[in-house]
N, C-alpha and C positions, 0 to 999 in steps of 0.2 A: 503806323503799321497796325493792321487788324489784328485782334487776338484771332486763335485758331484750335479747333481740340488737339489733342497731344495723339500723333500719330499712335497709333495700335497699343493705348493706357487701356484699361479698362474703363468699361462705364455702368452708366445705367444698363442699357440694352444688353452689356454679358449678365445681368443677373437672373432673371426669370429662364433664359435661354439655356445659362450654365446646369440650373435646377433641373429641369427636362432631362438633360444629358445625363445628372445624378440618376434619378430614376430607371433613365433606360439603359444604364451601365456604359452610358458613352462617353468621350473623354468632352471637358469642356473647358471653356478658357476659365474660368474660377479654378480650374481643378478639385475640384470635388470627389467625394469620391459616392461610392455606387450606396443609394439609401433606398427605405422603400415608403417615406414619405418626406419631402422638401416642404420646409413653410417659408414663407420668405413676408417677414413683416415690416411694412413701407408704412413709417412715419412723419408726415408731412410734413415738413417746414426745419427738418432736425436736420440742421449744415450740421459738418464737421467742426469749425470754429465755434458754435455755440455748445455744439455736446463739450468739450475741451473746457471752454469757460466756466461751465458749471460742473464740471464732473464732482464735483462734491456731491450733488443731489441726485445721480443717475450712474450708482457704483457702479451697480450689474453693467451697464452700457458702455462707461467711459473705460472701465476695465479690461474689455475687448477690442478698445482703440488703441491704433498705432501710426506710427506714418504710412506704415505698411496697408493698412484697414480703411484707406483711405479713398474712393475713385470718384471721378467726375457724372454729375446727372446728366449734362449735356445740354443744347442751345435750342431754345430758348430756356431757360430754367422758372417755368413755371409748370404746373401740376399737369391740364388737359396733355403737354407736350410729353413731358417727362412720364406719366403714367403711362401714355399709347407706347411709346419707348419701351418699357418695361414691362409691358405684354405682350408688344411683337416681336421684341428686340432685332429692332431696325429704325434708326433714325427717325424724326419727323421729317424732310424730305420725302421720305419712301412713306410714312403712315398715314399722310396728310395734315393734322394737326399739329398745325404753325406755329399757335399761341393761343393765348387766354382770351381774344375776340381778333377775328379771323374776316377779312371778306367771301362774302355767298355771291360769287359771279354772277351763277346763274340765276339768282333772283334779285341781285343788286343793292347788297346789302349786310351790316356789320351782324354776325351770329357769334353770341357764346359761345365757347365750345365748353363749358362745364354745366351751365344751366340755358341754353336757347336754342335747344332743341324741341324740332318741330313737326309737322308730315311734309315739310319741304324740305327739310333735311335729314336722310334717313341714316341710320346708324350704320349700316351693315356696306352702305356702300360710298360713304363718304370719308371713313374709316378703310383706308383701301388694302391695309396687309391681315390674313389671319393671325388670330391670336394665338399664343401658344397653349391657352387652355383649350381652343377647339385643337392644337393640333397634339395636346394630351389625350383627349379625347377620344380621336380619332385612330389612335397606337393601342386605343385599351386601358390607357391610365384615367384615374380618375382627376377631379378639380375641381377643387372650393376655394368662394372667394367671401371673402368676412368681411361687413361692413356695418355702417348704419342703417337702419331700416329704410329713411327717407333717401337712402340715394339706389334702393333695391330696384326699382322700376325707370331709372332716367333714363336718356338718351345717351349722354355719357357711360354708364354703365353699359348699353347695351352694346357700343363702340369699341371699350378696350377690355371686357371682360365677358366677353362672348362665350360660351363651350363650357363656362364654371357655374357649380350649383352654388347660388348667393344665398348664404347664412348671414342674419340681424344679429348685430347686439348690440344694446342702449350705450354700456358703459364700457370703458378701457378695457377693465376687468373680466368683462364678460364675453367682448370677442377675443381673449385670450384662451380662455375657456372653453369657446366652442374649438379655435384650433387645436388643441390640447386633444378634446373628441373627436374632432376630424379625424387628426394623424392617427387615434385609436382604433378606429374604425377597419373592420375586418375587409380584403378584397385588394385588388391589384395596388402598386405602388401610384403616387399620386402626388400633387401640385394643393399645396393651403397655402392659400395669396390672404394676409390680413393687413386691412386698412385703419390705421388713426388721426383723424383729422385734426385732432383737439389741439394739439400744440402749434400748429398753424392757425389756426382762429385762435386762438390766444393770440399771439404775434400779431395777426393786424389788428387786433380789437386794442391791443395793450402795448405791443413791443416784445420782441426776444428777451428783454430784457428786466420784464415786471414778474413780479410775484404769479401773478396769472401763467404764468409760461413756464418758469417755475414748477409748480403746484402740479401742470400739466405733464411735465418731465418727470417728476417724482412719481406721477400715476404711471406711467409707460415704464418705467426702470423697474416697477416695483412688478406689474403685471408681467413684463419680458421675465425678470427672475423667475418668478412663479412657473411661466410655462416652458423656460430651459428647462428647470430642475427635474420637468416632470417628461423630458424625453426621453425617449427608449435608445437603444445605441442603434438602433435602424433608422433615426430620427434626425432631419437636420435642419440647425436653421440660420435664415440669414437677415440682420437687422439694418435697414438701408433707409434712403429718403428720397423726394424728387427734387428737392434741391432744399439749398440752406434760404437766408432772407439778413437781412440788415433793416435796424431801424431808421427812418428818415421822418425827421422832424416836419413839423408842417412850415418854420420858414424856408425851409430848402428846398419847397415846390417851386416848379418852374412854371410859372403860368405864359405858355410859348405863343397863345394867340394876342397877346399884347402889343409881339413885333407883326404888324399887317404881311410881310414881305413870307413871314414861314408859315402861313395858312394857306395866301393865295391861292389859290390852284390846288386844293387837297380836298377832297372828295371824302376819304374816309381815315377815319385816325382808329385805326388798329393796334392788337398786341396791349400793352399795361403799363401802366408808368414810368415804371424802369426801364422799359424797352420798346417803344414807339416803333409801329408798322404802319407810315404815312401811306397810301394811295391816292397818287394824282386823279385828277380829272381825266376821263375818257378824250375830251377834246385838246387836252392840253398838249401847246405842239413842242416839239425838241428844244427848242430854245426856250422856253416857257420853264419845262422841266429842266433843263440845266440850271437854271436860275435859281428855281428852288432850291437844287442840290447845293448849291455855290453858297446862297442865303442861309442855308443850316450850317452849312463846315464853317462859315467865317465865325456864325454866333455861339457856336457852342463846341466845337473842337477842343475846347480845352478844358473839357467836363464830361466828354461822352465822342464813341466811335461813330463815326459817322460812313453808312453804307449804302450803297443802290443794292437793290437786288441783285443786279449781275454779279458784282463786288463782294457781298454777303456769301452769294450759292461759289461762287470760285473760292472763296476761303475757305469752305466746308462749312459755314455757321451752320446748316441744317443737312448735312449729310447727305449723297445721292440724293439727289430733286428730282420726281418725275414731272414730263412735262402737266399734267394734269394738276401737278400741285404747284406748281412754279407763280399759276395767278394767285395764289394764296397769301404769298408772301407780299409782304409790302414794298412798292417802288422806293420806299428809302425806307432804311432801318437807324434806329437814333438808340443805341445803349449806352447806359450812363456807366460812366466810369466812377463818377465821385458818387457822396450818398446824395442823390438827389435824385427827382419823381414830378416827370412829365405830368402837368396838367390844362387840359383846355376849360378856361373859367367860362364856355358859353355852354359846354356839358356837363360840365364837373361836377356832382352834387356832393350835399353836405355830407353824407355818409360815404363815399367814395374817396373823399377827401383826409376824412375821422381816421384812414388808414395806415397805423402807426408802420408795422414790420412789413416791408417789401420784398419784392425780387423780380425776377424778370432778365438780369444782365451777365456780365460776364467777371464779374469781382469774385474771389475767392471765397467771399461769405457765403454769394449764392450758389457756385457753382460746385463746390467741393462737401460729399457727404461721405457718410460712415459707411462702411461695408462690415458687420462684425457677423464671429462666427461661432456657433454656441452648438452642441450637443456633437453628432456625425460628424460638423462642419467644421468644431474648431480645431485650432493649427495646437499641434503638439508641443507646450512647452509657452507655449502663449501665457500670457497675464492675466 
């Protein structure tokens, strides 16, 4: 049986959506209530299972967990997916981006969607939903998005953060800082989107689980305190993730071109280790591709969901699929259930490889993040 999201849970996509609604004094599924500036800071790679594990080191944050604080990022759970999500708030199905490498049909070919963007791929319309910073924008509210400098000018940036004025800053600290100014800032009510990457490059450089990631959570705990403390009671914020990660050892790589039978016929191997988005060959005929499919369920069934596209979009893995996105998706989808991390030894380089903390599937490490709630935002009587 497939996994499936949990009919009408919350997720990712009510977060940014709900904030808007704060603003505009409209009702939203967070329930929120009416502020006259929303921040809402997405830290990368912080599942719920790990903030728990360590809450010793991340008072401020583990303090505002509950079971209740708890909602799903949603499928695929990696960043390009999960962030579009969370700025359209509407599934990847409807936003376009699949996954973390995606097929470019129309030029024939595997594109990043975090860094391999290009002038054959344009942001504004491969990216198919407005954001909800253009559509704060467009109401009269205002929207800033807080990042690192080097990612101020990408393609990815200019995809799911559209309509926001981008504010730099180097350190944790410092883009906490400027949201702090944002929200201080004189003029209609408004949207501060703040990004920290750092504990997810921790996580793959070192593991969830090393000193480094650590180090990384005490910076983000200690900077979130800082800038709850200093909200105004007009002020609200919401501390969330695009998904959590597990670490997986480098013996538990599956090096899957070894069996000749599950390459065959695959054209492009999309999506990320944890979650393979195979596309056959354009000439390959029905019985060719049954084969394949038959060939993965027998080998690996019993470590990982094994899905065709049809099979995937019918269980809802990517939410309402428009047909324009539908070739995106991969003719079989391979997500790991156990801790283990697809690798083709004839692409795989050493640094791809060196990647301790993953994600990409459907395990509860990856898929279950924090939703907490701090100044306007938090619940009465809370922890």
């Amino acid at each position: 049986m497939l996994p499936a999201p949990k009919p009408d849970a919350l997720s990712l996509a009510d977060v940014l959506r709900s904030c808007l609604g704060s603003i505009s004094g409209e009702p939203n599924r967070l329930g929120l209530p009416p502020v006259d500036r929303a921040i809402v800071l997405l830290v990368d790679g912080l599942g719920a299972e790990s903030l728990k594990a360590r809450a010793g080191h991340a008072r401020t944050l583990s303090g505002a967990l509950s079971n209740k604080s708890v909602i799903e990022s949603g499928f695929p759970t990696t960043t390009a997916a999960a962030l579009a999500t969370l700025a359209t708030g509407v599934p990847p199905g409807q936003h376009g981006l699949v996954g973390y490498t995606v097929v470019d049909t129309d030029h024939d070919r595997l594109v990043n969607q975090l860094s391999g963007w290009d002038d054959r791929l344009d942001p504004t319309t491969w990216q198919l939903e407005p954001t909800l910073f253009e559509t704060a924008s467009a109401a009269g509210f205002t929207a800033v998005a807080i990042g690192p400098e080097r990612y101020r000018s990408s393609g990815f940036t200019h995809a799911v953060l559209r309509g926001a004025r981008y504010l730099a800053g180097a350190s944790i600290a410092e883009r906490m800082q400027l949201a702090a100014e944002a929200a201080r800032e004189p003029g209609p009510p408004g949207l501060v989107y703040v990004y920290v990457p750092e504990l997810d490059m921790a996580a793959h450089a070192h593991g969830w689980e090393s000193h480094e990631w650590t180090n990384a959570l005490e910076a983000t705990d200690a900077a979130a305190r800082d800038l709850a403390a200093g909200l105004s009671p007009r002020h609200g914020l919401l501390v969330t993730a695009d998904h959590g990660l597990l670490d997986v050892p480098r013996h538990s790589h599956v090096l899957f071109d070894s069996v000749p039978a599950l390459v065959d016929g695959i054209r492009f191997v999309a999506g990320e280790p944890r979650c393979l988005q195979l596309h056959f060959e354009d000439d390959a005929s029905p019985a060719h591709r049954a084969r394949l499919v038959e060939h993965w369920r027998e080998s690996e069934s019993n470590r990982s969901w094994i899905a065709t596209r049809e099979e995937a979009i019918a269980a809802g893995w990517f939410g309402p699929v428009r047909p324009e996105v539908e070739p995106r998706i991969g003719d079989l989808l391979v997500a790991a259930r156990k801790s283990i991390a697809y690798y083709d030894s004839r692409a795989a380089s050493a640094q791809g490889r060196a990647m301790v903390g993953q994600h990409g599937s459907w395990s509860p490490a990856e898929l279950r993040v924090p939703l907490l709630r701090f100044g306007a935002f938090a619940v009465p009587g809370a922890a």
